[in-house]
C-alpha positions in Angstrom: -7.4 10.6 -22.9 -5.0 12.1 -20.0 -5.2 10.7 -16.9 -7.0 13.2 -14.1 -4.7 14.7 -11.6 -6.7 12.8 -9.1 -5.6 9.7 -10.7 -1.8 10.6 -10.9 -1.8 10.6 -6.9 -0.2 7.0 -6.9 0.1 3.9 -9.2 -2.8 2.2 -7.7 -4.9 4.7 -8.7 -3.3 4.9 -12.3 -4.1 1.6 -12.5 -7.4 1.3 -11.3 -7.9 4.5 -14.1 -6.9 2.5 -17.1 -10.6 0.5 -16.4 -12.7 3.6 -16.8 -14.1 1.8 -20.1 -15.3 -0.9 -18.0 -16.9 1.4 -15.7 -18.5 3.6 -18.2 -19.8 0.4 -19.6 -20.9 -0.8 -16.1 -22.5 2.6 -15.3 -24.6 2.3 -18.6 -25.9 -1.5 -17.3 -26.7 0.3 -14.2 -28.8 2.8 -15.9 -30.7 0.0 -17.3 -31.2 -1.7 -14.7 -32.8 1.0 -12.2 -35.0 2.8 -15.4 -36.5 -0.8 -16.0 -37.1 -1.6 -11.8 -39.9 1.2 -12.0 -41.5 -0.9 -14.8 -43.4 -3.7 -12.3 -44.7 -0.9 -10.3 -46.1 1.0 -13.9 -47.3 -2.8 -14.4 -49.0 -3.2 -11.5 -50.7 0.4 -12.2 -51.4 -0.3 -15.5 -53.6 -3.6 -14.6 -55.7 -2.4 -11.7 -56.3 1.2 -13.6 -57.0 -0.5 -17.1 -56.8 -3.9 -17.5 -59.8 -4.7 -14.3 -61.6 -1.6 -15.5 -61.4 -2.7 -19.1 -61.9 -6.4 -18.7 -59.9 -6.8 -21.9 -57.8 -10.4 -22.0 -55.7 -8.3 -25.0 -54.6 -5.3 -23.0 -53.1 -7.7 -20.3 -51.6 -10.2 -22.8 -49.9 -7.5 -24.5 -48.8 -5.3 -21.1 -47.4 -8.8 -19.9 -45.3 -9.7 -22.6 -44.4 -5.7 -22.7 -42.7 -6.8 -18.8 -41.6 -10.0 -19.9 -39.4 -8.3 -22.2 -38.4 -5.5 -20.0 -37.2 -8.0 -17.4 -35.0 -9.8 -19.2 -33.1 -6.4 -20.7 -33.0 -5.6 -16.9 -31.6 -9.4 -15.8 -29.7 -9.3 -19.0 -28.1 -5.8 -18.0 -27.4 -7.3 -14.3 -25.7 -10.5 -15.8 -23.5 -8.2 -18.1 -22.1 -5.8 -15.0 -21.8 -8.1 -12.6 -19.6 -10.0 -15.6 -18.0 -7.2 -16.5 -16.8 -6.7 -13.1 -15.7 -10.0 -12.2 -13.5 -9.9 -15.8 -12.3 -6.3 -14.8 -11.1 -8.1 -11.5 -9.1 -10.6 -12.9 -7.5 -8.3 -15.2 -6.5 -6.2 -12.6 -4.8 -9.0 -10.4 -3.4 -9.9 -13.5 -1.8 -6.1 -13.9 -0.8 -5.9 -10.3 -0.2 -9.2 -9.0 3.6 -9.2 -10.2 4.4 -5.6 -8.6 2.5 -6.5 -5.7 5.0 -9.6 -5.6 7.9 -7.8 -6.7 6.9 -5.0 -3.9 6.3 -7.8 -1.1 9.9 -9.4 -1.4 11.8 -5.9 -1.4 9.3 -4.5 1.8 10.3 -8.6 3.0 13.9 -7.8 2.1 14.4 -4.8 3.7 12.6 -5.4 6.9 9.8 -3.3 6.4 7.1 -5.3 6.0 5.7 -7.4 8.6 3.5 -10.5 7.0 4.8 -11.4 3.6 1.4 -12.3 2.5 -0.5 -9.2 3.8 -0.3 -7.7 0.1 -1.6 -10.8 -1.5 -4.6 -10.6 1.0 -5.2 -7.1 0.2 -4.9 -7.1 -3.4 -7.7 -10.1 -2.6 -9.8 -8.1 -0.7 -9.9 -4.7 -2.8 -10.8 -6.9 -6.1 -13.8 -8.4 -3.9 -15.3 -5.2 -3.3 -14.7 -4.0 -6.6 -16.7 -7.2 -8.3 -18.8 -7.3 -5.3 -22.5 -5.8 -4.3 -20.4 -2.6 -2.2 -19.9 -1.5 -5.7 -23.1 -1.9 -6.9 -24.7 0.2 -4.0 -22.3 3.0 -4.9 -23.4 2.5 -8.9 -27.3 2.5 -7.9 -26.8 5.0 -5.4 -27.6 8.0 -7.8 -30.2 6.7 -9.5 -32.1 6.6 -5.9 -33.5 10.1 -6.9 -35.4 8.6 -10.0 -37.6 6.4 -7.5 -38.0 9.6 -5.3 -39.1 11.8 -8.6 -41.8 9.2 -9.2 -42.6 9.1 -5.7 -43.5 13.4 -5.8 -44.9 12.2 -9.0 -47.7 10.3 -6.8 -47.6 12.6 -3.9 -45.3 15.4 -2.0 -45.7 13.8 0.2 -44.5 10.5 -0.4 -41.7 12.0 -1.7 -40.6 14.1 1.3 -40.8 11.4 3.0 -38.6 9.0 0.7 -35.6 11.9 1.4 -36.5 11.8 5.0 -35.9 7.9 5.3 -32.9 8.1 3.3 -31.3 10.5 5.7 -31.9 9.1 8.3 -30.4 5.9 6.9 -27.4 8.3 6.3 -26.9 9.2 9.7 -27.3 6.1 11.3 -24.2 4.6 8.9 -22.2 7.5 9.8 -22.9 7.1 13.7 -22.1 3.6 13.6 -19.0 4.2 11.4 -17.8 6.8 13.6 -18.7 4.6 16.5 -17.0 1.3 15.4 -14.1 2.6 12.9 -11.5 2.9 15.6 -12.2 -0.6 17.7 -12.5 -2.4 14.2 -9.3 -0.8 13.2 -7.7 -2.0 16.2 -8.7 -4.9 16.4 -7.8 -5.6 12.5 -4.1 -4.5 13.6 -3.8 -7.3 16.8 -5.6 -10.0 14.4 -2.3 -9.1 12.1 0.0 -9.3 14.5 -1.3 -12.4 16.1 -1.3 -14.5 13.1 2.6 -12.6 12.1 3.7 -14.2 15.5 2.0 -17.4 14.2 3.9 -17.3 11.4 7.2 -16.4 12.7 7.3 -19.1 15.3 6.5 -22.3 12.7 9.7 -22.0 10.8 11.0 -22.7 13.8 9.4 -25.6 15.1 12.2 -27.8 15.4 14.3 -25.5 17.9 10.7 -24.5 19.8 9.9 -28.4 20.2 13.5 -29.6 21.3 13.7 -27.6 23.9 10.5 -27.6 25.2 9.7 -23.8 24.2 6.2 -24.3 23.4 4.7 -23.7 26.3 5.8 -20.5 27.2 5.3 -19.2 23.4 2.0 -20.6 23.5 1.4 -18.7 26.8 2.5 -15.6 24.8 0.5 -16.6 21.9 -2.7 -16.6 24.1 -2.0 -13.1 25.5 -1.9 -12.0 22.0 -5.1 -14.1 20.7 -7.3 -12.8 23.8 -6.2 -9.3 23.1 -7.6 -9.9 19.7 -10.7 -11.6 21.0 -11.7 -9.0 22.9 -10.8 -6.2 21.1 -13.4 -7.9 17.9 -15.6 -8.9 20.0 -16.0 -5.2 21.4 -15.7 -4.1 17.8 -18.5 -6.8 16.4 -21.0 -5.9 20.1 -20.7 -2.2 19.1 -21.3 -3.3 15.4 -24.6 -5.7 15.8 -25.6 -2.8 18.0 -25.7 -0.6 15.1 -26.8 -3.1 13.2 -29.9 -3.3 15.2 -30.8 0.4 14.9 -30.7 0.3 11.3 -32.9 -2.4 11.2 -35.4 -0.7 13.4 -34.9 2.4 11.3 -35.3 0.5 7.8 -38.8 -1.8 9.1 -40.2 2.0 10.7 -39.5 3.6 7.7 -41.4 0.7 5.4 -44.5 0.3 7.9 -44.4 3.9 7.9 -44.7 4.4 4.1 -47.5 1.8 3.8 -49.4 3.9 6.8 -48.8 7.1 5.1 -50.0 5.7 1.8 -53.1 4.6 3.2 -54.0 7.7 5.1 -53.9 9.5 1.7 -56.1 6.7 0.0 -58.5 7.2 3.0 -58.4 11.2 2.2 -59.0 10.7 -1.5 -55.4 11.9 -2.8 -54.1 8.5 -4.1 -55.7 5.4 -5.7 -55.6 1.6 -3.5 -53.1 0.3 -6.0 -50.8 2.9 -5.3 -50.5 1.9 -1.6 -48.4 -1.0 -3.0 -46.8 0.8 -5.4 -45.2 3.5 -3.2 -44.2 0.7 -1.0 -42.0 -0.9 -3.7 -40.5 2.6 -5.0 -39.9 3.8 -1.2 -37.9 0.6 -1.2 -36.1 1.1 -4.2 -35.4 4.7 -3.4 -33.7 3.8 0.1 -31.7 0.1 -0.9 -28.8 1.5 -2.7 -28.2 3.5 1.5 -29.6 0.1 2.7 -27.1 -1.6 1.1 -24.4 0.5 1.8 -24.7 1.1 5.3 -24.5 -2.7 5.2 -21.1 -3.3 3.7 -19.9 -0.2 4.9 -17.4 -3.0 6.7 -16.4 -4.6 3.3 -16.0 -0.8 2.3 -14.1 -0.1 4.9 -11.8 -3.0 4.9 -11.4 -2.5 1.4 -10.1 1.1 2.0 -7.8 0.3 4.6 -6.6 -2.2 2.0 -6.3 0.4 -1.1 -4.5 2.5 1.2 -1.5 -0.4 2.4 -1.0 -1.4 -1.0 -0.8 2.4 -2.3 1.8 2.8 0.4 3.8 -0.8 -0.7 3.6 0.5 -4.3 5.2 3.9 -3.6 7.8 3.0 -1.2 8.7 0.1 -3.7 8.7 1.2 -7.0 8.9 -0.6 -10.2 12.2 -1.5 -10.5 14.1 0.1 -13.7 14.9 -2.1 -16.3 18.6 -0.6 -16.1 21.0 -0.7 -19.2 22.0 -4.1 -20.6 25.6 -4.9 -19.8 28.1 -7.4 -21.3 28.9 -10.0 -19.1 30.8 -8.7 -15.9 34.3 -9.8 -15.4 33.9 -9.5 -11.9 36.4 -6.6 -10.3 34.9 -5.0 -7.6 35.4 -1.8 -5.8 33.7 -0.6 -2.7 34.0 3.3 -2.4 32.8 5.1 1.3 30.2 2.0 2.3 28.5 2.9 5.2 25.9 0.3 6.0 23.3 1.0 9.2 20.1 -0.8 10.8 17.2 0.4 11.9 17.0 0.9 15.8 21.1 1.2 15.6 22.7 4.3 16.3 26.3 3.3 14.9 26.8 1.9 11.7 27.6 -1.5 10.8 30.2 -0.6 8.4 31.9 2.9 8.7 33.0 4.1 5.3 34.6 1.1 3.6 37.1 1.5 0.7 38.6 -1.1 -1.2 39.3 -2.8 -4.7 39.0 -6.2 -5.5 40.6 -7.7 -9.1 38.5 -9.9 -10.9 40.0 -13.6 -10.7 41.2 -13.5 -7.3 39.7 -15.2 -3.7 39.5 -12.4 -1.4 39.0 -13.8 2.0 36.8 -11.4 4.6 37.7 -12.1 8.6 37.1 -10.8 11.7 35.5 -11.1 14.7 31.9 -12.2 15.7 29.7 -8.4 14.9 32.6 -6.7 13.4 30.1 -6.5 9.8 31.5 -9.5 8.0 27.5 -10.9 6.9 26.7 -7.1 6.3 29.5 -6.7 4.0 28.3 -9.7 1.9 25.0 -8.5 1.8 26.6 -5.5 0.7 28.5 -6.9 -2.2 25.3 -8.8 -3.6 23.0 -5.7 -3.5 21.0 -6.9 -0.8 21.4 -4.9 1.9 19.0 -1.5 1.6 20.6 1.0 4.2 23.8 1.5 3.0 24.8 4.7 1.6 28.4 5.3 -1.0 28.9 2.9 -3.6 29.2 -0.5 -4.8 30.8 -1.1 -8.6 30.9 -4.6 -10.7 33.2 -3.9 -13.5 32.9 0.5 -13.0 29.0 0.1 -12.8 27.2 0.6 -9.4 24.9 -2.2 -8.6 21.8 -0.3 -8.9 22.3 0.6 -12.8 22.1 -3.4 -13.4 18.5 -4.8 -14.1 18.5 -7.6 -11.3 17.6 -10.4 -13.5 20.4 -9.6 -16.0 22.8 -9.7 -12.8 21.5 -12.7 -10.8 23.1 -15.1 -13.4 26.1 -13.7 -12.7 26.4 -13.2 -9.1 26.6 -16.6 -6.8 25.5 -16.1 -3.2 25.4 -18.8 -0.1 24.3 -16.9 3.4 24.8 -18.4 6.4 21.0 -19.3 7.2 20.6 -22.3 3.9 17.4 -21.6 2.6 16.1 -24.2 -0.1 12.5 -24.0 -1.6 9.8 -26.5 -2.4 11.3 -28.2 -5.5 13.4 -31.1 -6.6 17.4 -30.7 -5.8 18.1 -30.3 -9.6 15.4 -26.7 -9.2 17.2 -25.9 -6.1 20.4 -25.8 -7.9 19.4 -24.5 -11.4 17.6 -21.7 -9.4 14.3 -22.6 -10.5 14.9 -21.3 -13.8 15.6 -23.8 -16.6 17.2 -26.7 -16.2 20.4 -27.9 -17.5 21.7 -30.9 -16.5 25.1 -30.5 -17.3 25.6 -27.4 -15.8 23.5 -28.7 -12.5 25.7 -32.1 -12.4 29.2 -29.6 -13.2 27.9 -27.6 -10.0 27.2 -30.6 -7.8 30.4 -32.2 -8.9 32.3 -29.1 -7.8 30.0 -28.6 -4.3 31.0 -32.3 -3.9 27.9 -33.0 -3.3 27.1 -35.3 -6.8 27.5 -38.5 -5.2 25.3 -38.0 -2.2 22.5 -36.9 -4.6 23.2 -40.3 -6.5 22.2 -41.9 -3.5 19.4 -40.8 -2.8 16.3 -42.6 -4.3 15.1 -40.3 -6.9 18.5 -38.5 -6.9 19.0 -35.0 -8.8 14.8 -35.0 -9.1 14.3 -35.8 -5.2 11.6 -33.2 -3.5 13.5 -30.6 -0.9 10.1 -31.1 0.9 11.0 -35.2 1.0 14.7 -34.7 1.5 14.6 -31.6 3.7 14.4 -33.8 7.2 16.8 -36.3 5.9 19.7 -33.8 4.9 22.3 -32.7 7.1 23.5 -29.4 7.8 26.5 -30.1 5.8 24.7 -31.5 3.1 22.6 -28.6 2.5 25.2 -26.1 3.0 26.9 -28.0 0.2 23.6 -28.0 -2.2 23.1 -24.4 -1.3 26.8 -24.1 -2.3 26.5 -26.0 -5.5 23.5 -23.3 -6.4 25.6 -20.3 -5.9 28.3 -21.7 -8.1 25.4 -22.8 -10.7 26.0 -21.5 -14.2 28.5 -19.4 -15.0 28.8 -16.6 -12.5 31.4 -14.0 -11.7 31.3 -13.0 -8.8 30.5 -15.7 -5.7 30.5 -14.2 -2.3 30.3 -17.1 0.3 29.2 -16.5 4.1 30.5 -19.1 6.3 30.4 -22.1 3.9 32.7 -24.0 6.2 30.5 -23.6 9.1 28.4 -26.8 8.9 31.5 -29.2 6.6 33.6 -31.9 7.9 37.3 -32.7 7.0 36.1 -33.6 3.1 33.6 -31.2 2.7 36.3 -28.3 3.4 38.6 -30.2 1.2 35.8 -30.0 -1.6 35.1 -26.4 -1.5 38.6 -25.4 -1.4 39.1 -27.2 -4.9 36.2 -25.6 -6.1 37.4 -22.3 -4.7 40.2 -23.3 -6.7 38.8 -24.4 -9.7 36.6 -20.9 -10.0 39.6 -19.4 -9.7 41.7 -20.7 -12.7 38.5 -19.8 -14.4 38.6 -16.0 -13.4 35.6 -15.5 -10.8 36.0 -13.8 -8.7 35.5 -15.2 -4.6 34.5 -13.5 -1.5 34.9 -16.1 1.1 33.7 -14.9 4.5 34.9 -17.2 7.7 36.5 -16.9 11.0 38.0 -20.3 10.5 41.4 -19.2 9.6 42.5 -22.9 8.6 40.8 -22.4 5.0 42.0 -19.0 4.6 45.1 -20.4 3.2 43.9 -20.6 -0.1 42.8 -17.0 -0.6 45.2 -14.1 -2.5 43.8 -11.2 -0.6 42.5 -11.0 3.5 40.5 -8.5 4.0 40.5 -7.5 8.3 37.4 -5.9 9.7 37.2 -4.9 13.1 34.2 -3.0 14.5 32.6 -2.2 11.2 36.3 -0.8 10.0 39.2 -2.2 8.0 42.0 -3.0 9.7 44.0 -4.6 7.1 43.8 -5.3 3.6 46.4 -6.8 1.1 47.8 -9.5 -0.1 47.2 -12.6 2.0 50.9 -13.3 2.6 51.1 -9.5 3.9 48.2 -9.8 6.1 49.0 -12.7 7.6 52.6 -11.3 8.5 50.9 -8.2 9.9 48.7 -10.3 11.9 51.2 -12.2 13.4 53.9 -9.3 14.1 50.3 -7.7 15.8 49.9 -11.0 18.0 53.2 -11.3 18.7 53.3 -7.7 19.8 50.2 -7.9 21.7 52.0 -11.4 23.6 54.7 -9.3 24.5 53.0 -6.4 25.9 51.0 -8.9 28.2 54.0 -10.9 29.5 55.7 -7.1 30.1 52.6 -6.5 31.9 52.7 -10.2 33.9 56.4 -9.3 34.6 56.4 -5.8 36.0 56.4 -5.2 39.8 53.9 -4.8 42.0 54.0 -1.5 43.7 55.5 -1.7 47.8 53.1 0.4 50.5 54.6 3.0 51.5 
């Protein structure tokens, strides 16, 4: 069957299309259900009109196990669509959870997204009102006009006044919608924010704490918080409000019913039992509106949550499984990198060109902002507003399939990040374990021994260890991670930053050991005392390169520069002062 144009708008919708079985099915429970609700009211007909008038114990026997019947069809139908939802719901986390994931990390990656786990909530909250009773009002919704036939079927009037009811219910959900929509909206937006600044400020509760930050952020926090207090309670007053006009509409509308009914018993144009009767089928007719206009929030919620995640999807698209490539030797080539930030009017990095030969340790320096962490980022794929090209081997970045890559890229950022696991996960990257191959990369981190020490060594918790290690220590583990495996390409931001005397002496023999092995090495400092062992220096300055060559070259051209610059400053020390005139 092709998928309606309507359906094509976006991959959410796609994907909600592919369960149009388990609607039709779901549609055909409904009709069940609501064709076998009008059967107590024919029941209750059927025993004052023939059963009291007949007196036969036979007639009711048989008209009660008749409804017996009926009523468990109709629970058995209810049972079946309410499980046939719930099933449908988990299918479809199951089909979306991972692109919702995928889409998180690259909106988290890039900088777009403001809570990580707003997805994951709204991918929550749109199955919940699609297994839920929103979706059920919507289902039983067009089979109001069944109740309303029987209704004319009793009397006009009845009828008429069964439409009128359900108008009225109409309006009064679309005033209060139109009433509260924009202060529930806002006040959705500062809960967000509120508990994003939450968020933001525990992973840094060491830094808040030590120097006495809490206060003031707290202070700040409240601001927020009360903002958000008052803007839902305005939202919730203006809510119960409605709330409390429907009511008085719905409790009218029945008294009014059972009044009408019995002013046409008194005038002869109905029989007593059907006072009763067109009590339960004005009900009928009018709950499916009833019903909606009371989770019009949960429908509303859920919309605003169909409509982020449509948006997540399409700015992040599936990612392309890319061709499958042999593994990369690792020569690199940068060709017109411009890399930018939102909010910045220059660029980071002004049209970059360079080649770097596979085996080599090209060493990346400058000064503090001149793009030397950009430039990293750039080299691993990372970084998402950069335009010209990146090449591993000839291929641009992009035409790689991520996971094929990863294996063979090795990355260590300045900010060490290690995740809830034992140091042997945190190493292997959480993928399977080889113990060889996690020992051979703590060995050359030099960071074996201190693992051996600890009390459960290689299968300690990060969560356990993470306030015992030291700065050093995890630099080294996050280190022994990006040199895990058999990568060929390791870029390395600052690994010195946070090492003593041995540590440096350890990663420059594993620099040197990854080099007689042909990776290649990207090692990114502005401690010139380790730049000894590289055979290329790359010099940025203000997102630009300054020099690049062999290290030997570089470092002559750096010197003849400061020696140049020394000179020029003593000339300037030296020369007279001008004499008044």
């Amino acid at each position: 069957m092709k998928t309606p144009s309507f359906f094509r708008r976006s991959e959410l919708s796609a994907t909600l299309w592919l369960f149009r079985r388990e609607l039709v099915v779901c549609v055909l429970f409904t009709m069940v259900v609501n064709v076998l609700m009008i059967m107590p009211s024919l029941y209750m007909m059927q025993v004052f009109d023939r059963v009291l008038v007949s007196g036969s114990d036979l007639t009711l026997l048989a008209l009660t196990a008749v409804m017996l019947f009926l009523l468990a069809v109709m629970a058995f139908a209810e049972w079946s669509r309410s499980r046939l939802l719930v099933r449908a719901g988990v299918k479809l986390d199951e089909k979306l959870n991972s692109r919702v994931f995928n889409a998180s990390f690259e909106a988290h990656l890039s900088q777009t997204g403001t809570n990580p786990a707003q997805p994951f909530s709204d991918l929550t909250n749109v199955r919940q009102f699609l297994t839920g009773q929103g979706l059920f009002a919507f289902l039983d919704a067009p089979w109001a006009p069944i109740y309303v036939a029987v209704l004319f079927m009793l009397n006009p009037l009845l009828g008429w006044f069964a439409i009128a009811s359900a108008l009225m219910l109409i309006l009064v959900a679309y005033i209060g919608h139109r009433v509260t929509h924009e202060p529930l909206e806002h006040a959705m937006e500062a809960g967000m924010q509120v508990n994003a600044y939450v968020h933001s400020k525990l992973k840094n509760a060491e830094v808040i704490e030590s120097m006495g930050m809490l206060g003031d952020l707290r202070r700040r926090w409240q601001s927020g918080q009360q903002k958000h207090l008052r803007l839902n309670n305005g939202a919730q007053d203006l809510g119960n409000r409605m709330q409390a006009v429907s009511k008085f509409v719905r409790y009218t509308q029945q008294s009014l019913a059972l009044g009408l009914a019995a002013l046409l018993v008194l005038k002869g144009e109905l029989s007593p039992v059907s006072i009763f009767v067109s009590n339960v089928l004005m009900g009928r007719a009018t709950a499916p509106i009833d019903l909606m206009v009371s989770t019009w929030k949960s429908f509303f919620s859920a919309r605003k949550s169909f409509e982020r995640l449509e948006a997540l999807l399409a700015k992040h698209p599936a990612r392309d499984a890319g061709l499958v490539h042999a593994a990369p030797q690792g020569a690199m080539r940068i060709e017109d990198l411009v890399a930018t930030a939102p909010g910045r009017a220059a660029p980071i990095l002004r049209g970059l060109n360079a080649d770097f030969p596979a085996g080599e340790i090209i060493a990346i320096i400058g000064p503090s902002g001149s793009g030397k962490s950009t430039l990293a980022r750039s080299l691993v794929g990372i970084w998402p507003y950069t335009q010209g090209r990146v090449t591993i081997d000839g291929e641009p970045l992009q035409g790689w399939n991520r996971d094929e890559l990863g294996p063979f890229l090795g990355y260590l950022p300045q900010d060490i990040e290690l995740f809830e696991g034992t140091i042997a996960e945190n190493i292997a990257r959480f993928g399977d374990i080889d113990p060889d191959k996690v020992i051979q990369a703590a060995v050359r981190a030099g960071v074996h021994d201190m693992i051996l020490r600890l009390p459960r060594g290689y299968d300690t918790s990060m969560g356990e260890a993470g306030s015992l290690l030291s700065g050093g220590q995890r630099q080294r583990i996050g280190l022994a991670r990006a040199m895990y495996g058999d990568p060929s390409v390791i870029v390395l931001d600052e690994p010195n930053s946070n090492l003593d005397e041995v540590g440096e002496t350890a990663l420059v023999a594993a620099m040197k050991g990854l080099k007689e092995q042909g990776k290649t090495v990207f090692l990114i400092t502005h401690r010139t005392n380790i730049i000894g062992v590289a055979d290329r220096i790359l010099l940025l300055a203000e997102g630009a390169i300054l020099l690049y060559g062999p290290a030997a070259e570089v470092i002559a051209a750096m010197q003849a520069r400061a020696a140049s610059a020394a000179q020029e400053a003593r000339g300037a020390e030296a020369a007279p002062e001008p004499q008044p005139i």
